[in-house]
N, C-alpha and C positions, 0 to 999 in steps of 0.2 A: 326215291328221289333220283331226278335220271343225269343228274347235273350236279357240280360244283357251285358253293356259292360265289356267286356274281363279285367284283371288287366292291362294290359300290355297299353292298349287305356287308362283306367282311368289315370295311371302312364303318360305317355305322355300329356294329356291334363294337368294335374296340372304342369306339368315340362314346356309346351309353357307358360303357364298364370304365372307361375315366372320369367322366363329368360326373357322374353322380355316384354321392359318399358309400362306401364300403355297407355299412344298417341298412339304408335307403334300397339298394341294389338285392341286398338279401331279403329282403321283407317281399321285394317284387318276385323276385326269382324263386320263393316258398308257394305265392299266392300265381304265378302263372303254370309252376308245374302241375297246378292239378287240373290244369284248364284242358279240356279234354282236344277241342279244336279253337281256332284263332275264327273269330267271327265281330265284326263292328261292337256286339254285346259286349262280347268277353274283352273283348280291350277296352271297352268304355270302360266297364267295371275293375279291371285287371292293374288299373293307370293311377285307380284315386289314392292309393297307396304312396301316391309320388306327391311331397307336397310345394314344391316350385312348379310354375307352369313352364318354363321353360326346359325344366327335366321331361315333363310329361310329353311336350313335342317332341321332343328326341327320339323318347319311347317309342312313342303312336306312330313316328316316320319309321321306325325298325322291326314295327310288328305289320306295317302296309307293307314293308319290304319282303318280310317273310311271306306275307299272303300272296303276291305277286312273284314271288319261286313256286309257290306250291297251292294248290286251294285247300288240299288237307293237312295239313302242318300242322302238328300238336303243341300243348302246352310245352310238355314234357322237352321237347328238341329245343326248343327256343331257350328254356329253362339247363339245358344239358351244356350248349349253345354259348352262355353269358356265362355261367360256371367256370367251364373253361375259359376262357377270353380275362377274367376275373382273374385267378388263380397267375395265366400269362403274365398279367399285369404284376402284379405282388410280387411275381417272382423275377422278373425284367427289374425290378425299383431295388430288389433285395442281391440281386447281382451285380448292379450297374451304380453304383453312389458314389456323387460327384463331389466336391468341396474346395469352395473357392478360396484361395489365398493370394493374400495383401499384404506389400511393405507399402509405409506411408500413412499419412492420417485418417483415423478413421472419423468419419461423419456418427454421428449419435445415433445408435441404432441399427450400425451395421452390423451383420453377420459374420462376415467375413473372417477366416484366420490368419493368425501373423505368420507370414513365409514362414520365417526363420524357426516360428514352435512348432509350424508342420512340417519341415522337413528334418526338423530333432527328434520327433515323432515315430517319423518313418524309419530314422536310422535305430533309437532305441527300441523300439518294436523287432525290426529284424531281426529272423531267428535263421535264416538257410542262406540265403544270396542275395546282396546287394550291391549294383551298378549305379555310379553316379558318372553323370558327364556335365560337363561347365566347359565354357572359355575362359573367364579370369579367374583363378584360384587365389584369396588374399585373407587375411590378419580376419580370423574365424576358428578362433581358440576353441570354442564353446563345441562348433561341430568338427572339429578333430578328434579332441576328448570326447565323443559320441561316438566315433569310429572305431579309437581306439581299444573302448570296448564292445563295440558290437564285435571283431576281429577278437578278442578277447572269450569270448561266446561263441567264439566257430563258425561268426558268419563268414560265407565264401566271397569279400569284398574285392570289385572290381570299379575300376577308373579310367573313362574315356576324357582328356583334357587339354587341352591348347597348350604348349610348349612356346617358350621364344625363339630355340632352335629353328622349330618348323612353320612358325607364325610369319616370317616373311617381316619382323618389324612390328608388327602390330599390338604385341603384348613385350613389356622390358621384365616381367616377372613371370614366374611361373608355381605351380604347385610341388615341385619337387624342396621347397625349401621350407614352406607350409606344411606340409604335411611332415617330412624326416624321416629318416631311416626305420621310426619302428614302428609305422606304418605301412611306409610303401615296401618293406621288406617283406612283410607280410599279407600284401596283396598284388595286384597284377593293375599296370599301368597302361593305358594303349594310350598312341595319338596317330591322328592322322597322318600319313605320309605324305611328306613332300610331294613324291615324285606321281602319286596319285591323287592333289590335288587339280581339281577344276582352274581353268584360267580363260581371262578377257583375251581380247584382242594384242592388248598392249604389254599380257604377259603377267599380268597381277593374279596371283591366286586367290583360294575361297577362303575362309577362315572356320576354324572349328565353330561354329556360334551358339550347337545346339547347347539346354538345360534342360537337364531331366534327371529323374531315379527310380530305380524300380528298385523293390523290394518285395521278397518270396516267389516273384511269379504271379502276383497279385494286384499289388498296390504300386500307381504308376502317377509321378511328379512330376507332372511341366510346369516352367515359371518361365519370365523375362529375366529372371535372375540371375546372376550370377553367384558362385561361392565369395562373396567377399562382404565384408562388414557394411559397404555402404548399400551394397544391392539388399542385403537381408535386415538391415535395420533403417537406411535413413534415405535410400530412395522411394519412387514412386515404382513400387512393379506390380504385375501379377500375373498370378497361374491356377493350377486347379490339380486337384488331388481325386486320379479317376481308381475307385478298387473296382476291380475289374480282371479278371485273369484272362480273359479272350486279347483285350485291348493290350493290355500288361504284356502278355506272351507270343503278338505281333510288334511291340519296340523290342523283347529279347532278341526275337528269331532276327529282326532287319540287323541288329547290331551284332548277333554272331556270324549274320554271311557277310558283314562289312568285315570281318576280321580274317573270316574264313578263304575270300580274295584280295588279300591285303592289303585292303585301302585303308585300315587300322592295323597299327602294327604295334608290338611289345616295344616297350621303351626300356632300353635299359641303359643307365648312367655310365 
């Protein structure tokens, strides 16, 4: 072969190994490897194997595609070909799993999880390191005692959070009072700095606003949420719970060089 394959062929071969079910796929990919060359025959007969017709177009567009790479093109590559692209797949689904959570009503039949049990989840799950960051920290007994003992268990717990100090007005509470001394003694507090906040025209600063957690290196929590009782039980929010360590371990890295040029800084009372 004196070439790479084309976009248009790689695009098709990832689009058969999604569309059609995992049996389906391997029953094709047993009965084309022994096909010695790709020929109108052998694919007529190569396809009945598939039994929607709209799978089978798919097919018959990806084996015209091969023929138009190559005039000799064996079963066996094409078969070698979807194997691979197959496996890709399995293992992209098995790395990348998303999970969507909800505070607020849920409609009959939704899926969705309750914020506030996945991110009690995530905290008693943790076994090595976990970062939380919020804006309003408030009356959320439930995930303090979660902390408490993750921090209990060695985890190495860190806190990015809006302070009133530095909030410019905009929060009259903070989490230094929520959480207590035998917490935050035992972990590491940052907030934004004043003097490295962004500002309008008129002189109004940014406000902490991000929500998130990570937890291991791994598993990574955005919501609209906020740490407070109304946000994790009786508002409308949502977010999504991505495990992912690639994903996971680009918010680490962005948040220890916010620290590391100190636009977050240790807070100390």
């Amino acid at each position: 072969m004196s070439q790479l394959f084309s976009t248009q062929l790689l695009f098709q071969i990832r689009y058969v190994t999604q569309i059609i079910p995992e049996s389906t796929l391997e029953l094709f990919i047993q009965i084309i490897e022994t096909t010695d060359y790709l020929s109108p025959s052998s694919i007529n007969k190569s396809i009945q194997c598939i039994p929607k017709a709209a799978w089978r177009r798919e097919v018959r567009a990806l084996l015209d595609q091969f023929c138009q790479y190559s005039t000799d093109i064996s079963g066996a590559t094409v078969a070698a070909t979807l194997s691979t692209a197959k496996y890709c797949n399995t293992q992209s689904k098995a790395e990348l799993l998303l999970e969507l959570v909800w505070t607020g009503p849920l409609p009959e039949g939704s899926t969705f999880r309750r914020t506030d049990q996945a991110l009690l989840q995530l905290i008693r799950e943790a076994t090595e390191t976990l970062t939380i960051v919020s804006f309003a920290v408030y009356k959320i007994p439930e995930i303090v005692e979660a902390l408490y003992q993750a921090i209990n268990r060695g985890v190495n717990v860190q806190f990015v959070f809006e302070i009133p100090e530095a909030s410019g007005g905009k929060i009259n509470y903070g989490a230094l009072a929520v959480l207590g001394d035998r917490i935050l003694s035992q972990s590491q507090l940052f907030i934004w700095a004043k003097e490295k906040r962004l500002t309008d025209a008129s002189g109004k600063t940014g406000s902490l606003h991000s929500k998130l957690a990570l937890a291991d290196g791994h598993h990574l929590f955005i919501s609209s949420a906020n740490l407070t009782e109304y946000a994790l039980l009786l508002n409308m929010e949502m977010g999504v719970i991505i495990h992912n360590q690639e994903f996971s371990e680009q918010v680490n890295q962005h948040i220890k060089k916010l620290i590391q040029e100190g636009i977050l800084i240790r807070y100390r009372d």
